[in-house]
VOTOR-622041 format. One record per residue (C-alpha): residue in one letter; x, y, z. Coordinates in pm, 1 decimal, padded with zeros to 6 digits. Each point is the difference from the previous one (the first is absolute). Example, Ala and Ser with C-alpha at 12.3 -4.5 7.8 and 13.67 -1.06 7.14 Angstrom:
   r          u          v          w
   a    01230.0   -00450.0    00780.0
   s    00137.0    00344.0   -00066.0
END
This chain:
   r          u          v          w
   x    01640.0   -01538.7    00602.9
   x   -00151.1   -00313.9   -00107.4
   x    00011.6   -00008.4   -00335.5
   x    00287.4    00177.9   -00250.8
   x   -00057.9    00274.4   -00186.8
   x    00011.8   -00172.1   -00314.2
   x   -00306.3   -00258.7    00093.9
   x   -00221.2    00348.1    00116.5
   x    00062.1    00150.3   -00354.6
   x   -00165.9   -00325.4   -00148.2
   x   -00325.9    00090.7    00180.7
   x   -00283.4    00237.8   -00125.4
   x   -00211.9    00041.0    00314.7
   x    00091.8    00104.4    00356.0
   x   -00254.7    00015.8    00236.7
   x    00049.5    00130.4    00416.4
   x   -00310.9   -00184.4    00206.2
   x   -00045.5    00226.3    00288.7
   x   -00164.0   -00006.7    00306.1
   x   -00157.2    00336.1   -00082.6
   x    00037.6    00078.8   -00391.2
   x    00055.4   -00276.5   -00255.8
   x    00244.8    00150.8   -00297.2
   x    00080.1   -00136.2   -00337.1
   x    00306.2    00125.1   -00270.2
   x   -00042.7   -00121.8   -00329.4
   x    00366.6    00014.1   -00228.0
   x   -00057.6    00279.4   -00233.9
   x   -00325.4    00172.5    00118.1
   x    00106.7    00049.8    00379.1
   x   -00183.0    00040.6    00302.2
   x   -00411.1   -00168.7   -00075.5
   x   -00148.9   -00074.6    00275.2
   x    00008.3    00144.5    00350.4
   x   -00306.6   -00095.1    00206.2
   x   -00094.3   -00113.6    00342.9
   x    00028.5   -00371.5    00092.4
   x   -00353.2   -00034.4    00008.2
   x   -00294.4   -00162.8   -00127.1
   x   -00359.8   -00045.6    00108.9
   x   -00154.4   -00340.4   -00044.1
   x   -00303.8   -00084.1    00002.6
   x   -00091.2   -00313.4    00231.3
   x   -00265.2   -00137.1   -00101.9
   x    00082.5   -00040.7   -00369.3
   x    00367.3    00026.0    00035.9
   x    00070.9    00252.3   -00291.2
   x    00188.0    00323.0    00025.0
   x   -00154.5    00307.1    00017.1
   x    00240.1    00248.3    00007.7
   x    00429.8    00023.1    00078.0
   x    00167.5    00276.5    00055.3
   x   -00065.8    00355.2    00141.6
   x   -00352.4   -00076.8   -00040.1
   x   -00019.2   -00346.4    00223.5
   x    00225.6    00206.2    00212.9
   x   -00245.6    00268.2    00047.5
   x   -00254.9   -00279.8    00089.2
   x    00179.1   -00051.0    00339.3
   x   -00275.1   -00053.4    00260.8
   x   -00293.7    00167.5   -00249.7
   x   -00071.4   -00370.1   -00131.3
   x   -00352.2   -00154.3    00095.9
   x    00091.6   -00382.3    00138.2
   x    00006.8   -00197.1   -00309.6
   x    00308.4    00229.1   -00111.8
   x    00319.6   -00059.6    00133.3
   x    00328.2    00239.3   -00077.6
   x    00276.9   -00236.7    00004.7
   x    00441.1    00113.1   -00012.5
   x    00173.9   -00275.5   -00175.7
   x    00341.9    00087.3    00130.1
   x    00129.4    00064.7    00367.6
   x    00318.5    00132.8    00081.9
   x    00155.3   -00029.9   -00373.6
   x   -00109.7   -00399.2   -00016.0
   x   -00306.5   -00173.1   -00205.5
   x   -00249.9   -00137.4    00276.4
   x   -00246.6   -00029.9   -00280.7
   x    00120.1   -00122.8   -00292.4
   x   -00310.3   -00095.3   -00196.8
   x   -00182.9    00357.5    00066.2
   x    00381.6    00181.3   -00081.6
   x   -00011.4   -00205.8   -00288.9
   x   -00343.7    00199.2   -00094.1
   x    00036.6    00378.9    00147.6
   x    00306.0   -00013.8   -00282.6
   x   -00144.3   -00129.6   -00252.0
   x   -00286.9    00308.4    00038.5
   x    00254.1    00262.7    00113.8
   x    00216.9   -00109.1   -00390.5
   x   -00338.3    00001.9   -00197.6
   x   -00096.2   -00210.7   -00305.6
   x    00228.2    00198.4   -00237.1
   x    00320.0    00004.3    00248.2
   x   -00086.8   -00395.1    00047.8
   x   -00012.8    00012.8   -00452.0
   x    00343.1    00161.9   -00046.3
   x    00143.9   -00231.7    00269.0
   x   -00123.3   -00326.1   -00120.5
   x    00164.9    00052.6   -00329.3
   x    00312.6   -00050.3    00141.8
   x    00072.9   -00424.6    00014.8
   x    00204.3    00031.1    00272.5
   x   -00082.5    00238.0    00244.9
   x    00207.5    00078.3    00243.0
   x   -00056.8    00211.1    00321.3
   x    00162.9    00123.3    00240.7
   x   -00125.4    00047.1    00366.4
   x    00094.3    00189.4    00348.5
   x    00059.0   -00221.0    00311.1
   x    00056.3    00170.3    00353.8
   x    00352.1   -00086.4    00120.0
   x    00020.3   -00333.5    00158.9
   x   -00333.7   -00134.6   -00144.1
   x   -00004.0   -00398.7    00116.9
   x   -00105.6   -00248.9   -00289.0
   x   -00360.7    00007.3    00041.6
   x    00011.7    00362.3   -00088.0
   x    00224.4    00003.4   -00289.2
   x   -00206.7   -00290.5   -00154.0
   x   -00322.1    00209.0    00072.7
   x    00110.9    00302.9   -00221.7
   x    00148.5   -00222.9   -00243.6
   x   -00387.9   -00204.5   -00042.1
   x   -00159.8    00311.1   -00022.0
   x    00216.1    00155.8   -00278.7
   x   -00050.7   -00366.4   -00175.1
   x   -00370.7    00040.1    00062.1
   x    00017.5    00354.1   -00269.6
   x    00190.1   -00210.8   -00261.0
   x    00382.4    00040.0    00123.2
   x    00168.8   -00319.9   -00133.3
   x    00317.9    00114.5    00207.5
   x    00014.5    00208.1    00361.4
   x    00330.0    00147.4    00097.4
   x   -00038.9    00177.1    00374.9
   x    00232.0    00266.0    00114.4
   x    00032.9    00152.0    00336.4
   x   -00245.6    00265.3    00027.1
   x    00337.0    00191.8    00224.9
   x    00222.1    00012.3   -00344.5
   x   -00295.1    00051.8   -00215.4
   x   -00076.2    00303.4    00207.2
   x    00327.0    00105.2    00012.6
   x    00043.4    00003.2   -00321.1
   x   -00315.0    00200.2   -00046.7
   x    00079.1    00258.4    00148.4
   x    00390.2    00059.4   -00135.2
   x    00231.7   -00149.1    00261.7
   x    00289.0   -00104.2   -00147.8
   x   -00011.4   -00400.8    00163.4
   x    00238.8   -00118.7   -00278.6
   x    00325.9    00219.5    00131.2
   x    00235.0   -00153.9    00299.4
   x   -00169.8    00284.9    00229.5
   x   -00271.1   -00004.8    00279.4
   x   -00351.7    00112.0   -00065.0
   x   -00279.4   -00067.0    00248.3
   x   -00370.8   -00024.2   -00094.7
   x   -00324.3    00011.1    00175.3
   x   -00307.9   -00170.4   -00160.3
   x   -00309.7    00150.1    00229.2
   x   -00328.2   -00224.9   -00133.9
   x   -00321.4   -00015.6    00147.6
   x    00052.1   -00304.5    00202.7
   x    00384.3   -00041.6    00060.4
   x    00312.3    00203.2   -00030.6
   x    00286.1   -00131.8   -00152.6
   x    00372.1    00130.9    00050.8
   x    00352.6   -00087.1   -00166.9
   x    00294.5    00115.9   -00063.2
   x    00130.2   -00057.2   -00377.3
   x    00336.8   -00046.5   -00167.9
   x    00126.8   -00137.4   -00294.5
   x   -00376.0   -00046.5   -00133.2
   x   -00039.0   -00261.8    00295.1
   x   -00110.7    00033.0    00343.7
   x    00245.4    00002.0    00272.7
   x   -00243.3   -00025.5    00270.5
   x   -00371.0    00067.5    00023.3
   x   -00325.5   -00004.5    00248.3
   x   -00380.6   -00024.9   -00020.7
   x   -00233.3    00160.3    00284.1
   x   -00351.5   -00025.5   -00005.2
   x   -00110.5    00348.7    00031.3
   x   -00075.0    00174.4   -00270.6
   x   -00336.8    00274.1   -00081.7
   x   -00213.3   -00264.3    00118.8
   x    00125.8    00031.4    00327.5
   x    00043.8    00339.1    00012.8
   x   -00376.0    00056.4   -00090.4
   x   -00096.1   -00230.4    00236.2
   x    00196.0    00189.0    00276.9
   x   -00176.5    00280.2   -00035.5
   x   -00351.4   -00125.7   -00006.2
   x    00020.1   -00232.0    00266.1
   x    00175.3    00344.5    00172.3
   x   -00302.4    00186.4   -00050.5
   x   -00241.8   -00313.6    00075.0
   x    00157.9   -00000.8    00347.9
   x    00040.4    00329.0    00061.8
   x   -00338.9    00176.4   -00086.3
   x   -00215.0   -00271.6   -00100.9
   x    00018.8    00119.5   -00383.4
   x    00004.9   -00267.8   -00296.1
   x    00095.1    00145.1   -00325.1
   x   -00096.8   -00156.7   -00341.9
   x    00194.5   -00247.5   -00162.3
   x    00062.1    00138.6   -00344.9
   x   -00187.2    00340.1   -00023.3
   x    00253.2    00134.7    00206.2
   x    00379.7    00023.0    00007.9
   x    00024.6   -00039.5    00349.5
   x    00393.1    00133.2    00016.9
   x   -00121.7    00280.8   -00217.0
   x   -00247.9    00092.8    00227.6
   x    00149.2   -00028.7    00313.0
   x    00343.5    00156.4   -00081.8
   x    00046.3    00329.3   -00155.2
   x    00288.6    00144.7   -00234.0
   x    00295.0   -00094.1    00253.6
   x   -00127.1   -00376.7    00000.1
   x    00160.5   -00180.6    00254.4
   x    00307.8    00175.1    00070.0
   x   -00065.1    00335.0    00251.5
   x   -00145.2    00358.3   -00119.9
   x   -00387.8    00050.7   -00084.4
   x   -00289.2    00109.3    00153.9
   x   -00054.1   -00164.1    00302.1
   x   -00331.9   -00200.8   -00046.8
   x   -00158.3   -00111.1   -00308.1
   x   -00400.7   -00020.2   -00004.7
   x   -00101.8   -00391.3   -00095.6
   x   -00377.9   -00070.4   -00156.2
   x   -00097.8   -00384.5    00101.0
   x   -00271.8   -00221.5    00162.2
   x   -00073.6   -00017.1    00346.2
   x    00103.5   -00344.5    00115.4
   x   -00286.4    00021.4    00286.3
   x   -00327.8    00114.4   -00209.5
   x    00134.0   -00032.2   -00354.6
   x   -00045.3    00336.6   -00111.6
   x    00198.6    00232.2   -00175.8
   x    00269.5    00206.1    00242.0
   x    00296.9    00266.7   -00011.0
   x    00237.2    00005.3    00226.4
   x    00325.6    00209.8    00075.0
   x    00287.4   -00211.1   -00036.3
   x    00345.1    00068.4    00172.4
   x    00257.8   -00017.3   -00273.8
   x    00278.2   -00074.1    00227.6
   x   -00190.2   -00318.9    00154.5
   x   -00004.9   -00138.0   -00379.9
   x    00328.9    00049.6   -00060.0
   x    00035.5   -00178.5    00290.5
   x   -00211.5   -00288.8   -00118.9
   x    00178.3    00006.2   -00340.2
   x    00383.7   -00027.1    00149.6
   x   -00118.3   -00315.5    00183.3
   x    00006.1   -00252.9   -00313.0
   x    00299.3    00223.2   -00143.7
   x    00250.4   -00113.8    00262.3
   x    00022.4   -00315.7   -00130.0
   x    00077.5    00133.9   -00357.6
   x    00282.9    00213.9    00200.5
   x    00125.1   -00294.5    00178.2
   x   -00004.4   -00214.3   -00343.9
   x    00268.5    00302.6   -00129.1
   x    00176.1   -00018.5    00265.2
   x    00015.5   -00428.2   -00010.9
   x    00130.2    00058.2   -00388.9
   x    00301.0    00225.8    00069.4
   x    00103.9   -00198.2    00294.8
   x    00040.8   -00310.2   -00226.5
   x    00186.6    00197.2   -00307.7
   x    00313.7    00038.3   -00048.4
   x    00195.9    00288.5    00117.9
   x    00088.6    00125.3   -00317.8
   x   -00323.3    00011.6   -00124.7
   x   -00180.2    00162.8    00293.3
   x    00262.8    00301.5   -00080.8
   x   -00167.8    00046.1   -00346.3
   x   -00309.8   -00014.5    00157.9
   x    00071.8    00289.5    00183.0
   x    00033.6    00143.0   -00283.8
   x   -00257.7   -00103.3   -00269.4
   x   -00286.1   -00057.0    00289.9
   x   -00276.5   -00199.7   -00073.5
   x   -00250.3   -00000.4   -00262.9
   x   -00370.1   -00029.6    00081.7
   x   -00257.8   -00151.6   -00292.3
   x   -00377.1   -00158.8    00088.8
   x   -00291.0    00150.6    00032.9
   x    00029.6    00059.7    00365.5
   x    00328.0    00179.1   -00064.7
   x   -00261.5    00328.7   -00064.6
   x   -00061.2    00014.8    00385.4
   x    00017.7    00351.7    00030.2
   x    00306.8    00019.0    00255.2
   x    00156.0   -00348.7   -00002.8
   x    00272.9    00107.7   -00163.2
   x    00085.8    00247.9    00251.4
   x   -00037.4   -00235.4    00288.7
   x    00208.9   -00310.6   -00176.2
   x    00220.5    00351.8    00002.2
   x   -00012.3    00069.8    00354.5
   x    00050.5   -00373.8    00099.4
   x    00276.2   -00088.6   -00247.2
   x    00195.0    00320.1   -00018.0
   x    00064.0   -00086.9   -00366.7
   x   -00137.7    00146.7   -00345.0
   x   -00331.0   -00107.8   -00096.7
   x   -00181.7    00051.2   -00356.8
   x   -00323.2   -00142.9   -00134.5
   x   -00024.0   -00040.6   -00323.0
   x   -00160.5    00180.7   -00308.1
   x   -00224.6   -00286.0   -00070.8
   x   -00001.0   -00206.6    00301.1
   x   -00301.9   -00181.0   -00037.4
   x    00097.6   -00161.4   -00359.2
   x    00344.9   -00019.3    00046.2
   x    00026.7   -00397.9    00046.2
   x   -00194.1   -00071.8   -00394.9
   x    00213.4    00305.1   -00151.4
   x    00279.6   -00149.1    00134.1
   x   -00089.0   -00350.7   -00137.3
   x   -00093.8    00147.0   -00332.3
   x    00321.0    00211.7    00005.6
   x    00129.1   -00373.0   -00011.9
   x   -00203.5   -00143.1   -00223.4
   x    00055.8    00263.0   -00292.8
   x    00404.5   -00041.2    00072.7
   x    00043.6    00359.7    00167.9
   x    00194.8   -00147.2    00265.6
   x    00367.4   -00069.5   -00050.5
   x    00135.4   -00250.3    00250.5
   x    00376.6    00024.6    00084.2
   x    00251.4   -00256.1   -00161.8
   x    00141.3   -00211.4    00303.8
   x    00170.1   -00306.0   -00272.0
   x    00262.0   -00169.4    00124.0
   x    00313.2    00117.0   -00069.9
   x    00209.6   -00218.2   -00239.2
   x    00394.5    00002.5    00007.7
END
């Protein structure tokens, strides 16, 4: 962790900038905003015309002059001035009234593990940019953890598995630190991406970007582990004449599709408990890992990081919010850190 307990409890706002969904925890009334990290802007005036799960349902419906815009890629600020705005809607003007009573503000922010410089100072600008007179940034891995109930503060090994929409991060935690930890860039957005360039290639079929789930669509109940009907029927435009087409998709070539991407998330397990030490790889066996993100819903993942791993795997009861709950779980003092003070003679 970054910061000590102590400095989180001083801080009234926590706030988990997402590729996908942009979150904000606010001490004492809880979970406020959960949105999309989108906004719509207009270009030829510059103002803001919508954030949110509206802009987001403005993917490719906009005439030219309106462009939908994502602030944040991969866990990291690549826009700080328009991040700076999509929160300032997504609070509101009586969130932004309660906060600015406050004379020192302090917030409290999610970084992806090994964030370089630039990134850390981008979160920290934009959380300036709402009126935050002080940033502290945790580790969205212990944040997450924390979340969703692992006990990171006792001398015992817990592994968790942050699955975003752009990158999947993996650690194993003891002591309320991490002993080692990896980032791989797959995450949903890869996934999805599998499967329509899959069905692109393979019968000429181009499926809407946000009217349709294209994983819900193209897998059934077993998701990507085996079982299910065989082939799944698939509604789409031609890519030839441009009109509307259904075709009969073979299940068992998505899954295909889908495991492609995966393997590195397998390998990037496998990479972790190579570089732990023994002792701790023998509570893993035990505990398993836990899985949080968004992308942890992936009907079958679990049973496939099951398959590959041969340990226990669980996703959590939340695991889309786990990373603010865990940082407001900090901020309101919930979590108890264990006394390592020297001992004294």
């Amino acid at each position: 962790m970054t910061v000590s307990l102590e400095q989180l409890q001083r801080c009234h706002v926590a706030v988990d900038l997402g590729a996908a969904r942009t979150r904000v925890f606010v001490k004492g009334l809880g979970l406020v905003v959960d949105e999309p990290s989108c906004a719509a802007v207009n270009t030829r005036t510059g103002a803001l015309i919508a954030v949110g799960a509206f802009a987001e349902q403005m993917t490719g419906r906009t005439p030219d002059y309106i462009r939908v815009v994502r602030p944040v890629s991969g866990g990291t600020v690549v826009d700080i001035e328009m991040a700076q705005r999509m929160l300032r809607q997504l609070l509101g003007d009586k969130l932004r009234r309660q906060l600015r009573r406050k004379p020192r503000l302090r917030a409290a922010a999610c970084t992806p593990h090994d964030a370089d410089p630039l990134a850390q100072r981008a979160a920290v600008e934009t959380l300036v940019g709402i009126g935050a007179r002080r940033v502290e940034l945790v580790d969205t891995l212990i944040a997450a953890a924390v979340g969703c109930g692992l006990p990171v503060e006792q001398p015992s090994a817990t592994m968790i598995m942050v699955c975003g929409a752009a990158t999947t991060q993996i650690a194993v935690l003891s002591l309320g630190a991490i002993v080692t930890a990896e980032r791989i860039p797959v995450g949903g957005n890869a996934i999805d991406h599998a499967v329509i360039t899959h069905l692109r290639q393979a019968h000429e079929l181009m499926l809407p970007s946000q009217s349709v789930r294209p994983l819900q669509l193209a897998l059934s109940d077993g998701g990507i582990a085996a079982g299910g009907p065989a082939s799944t029927e698939i509604h789409g435009r031609d890519v030839a004449t441009g009109l509307a087409r259904s075709v009969l998709v073979d299940t068992a070539a998505v899954r295909h599709a889908i495991h492609t991407p995966l393997t590195a998330v397998v390998d990037g397990i496998g990479k972790i408990l190579r570089s732990c030490p023994p002792d701790l790889v023998a509570d893993l066996g035990d505990c398993g890992i836990m899985m949080v993100g968004g992308s942890a819903l992936l009907p079958g993942l679990d049973q496939m990081l099951r398959d590959a791993t041969g340990m226990p795997v669980q996703i959590a009861e939340r695991p889309d919010v786990c990373a603010v709950l865990g940082l407001g779980a900090m901020l309101e003092g919930r979590i108890k850190p264990l006394n390592l003070d020297p001992i004294t003679n």
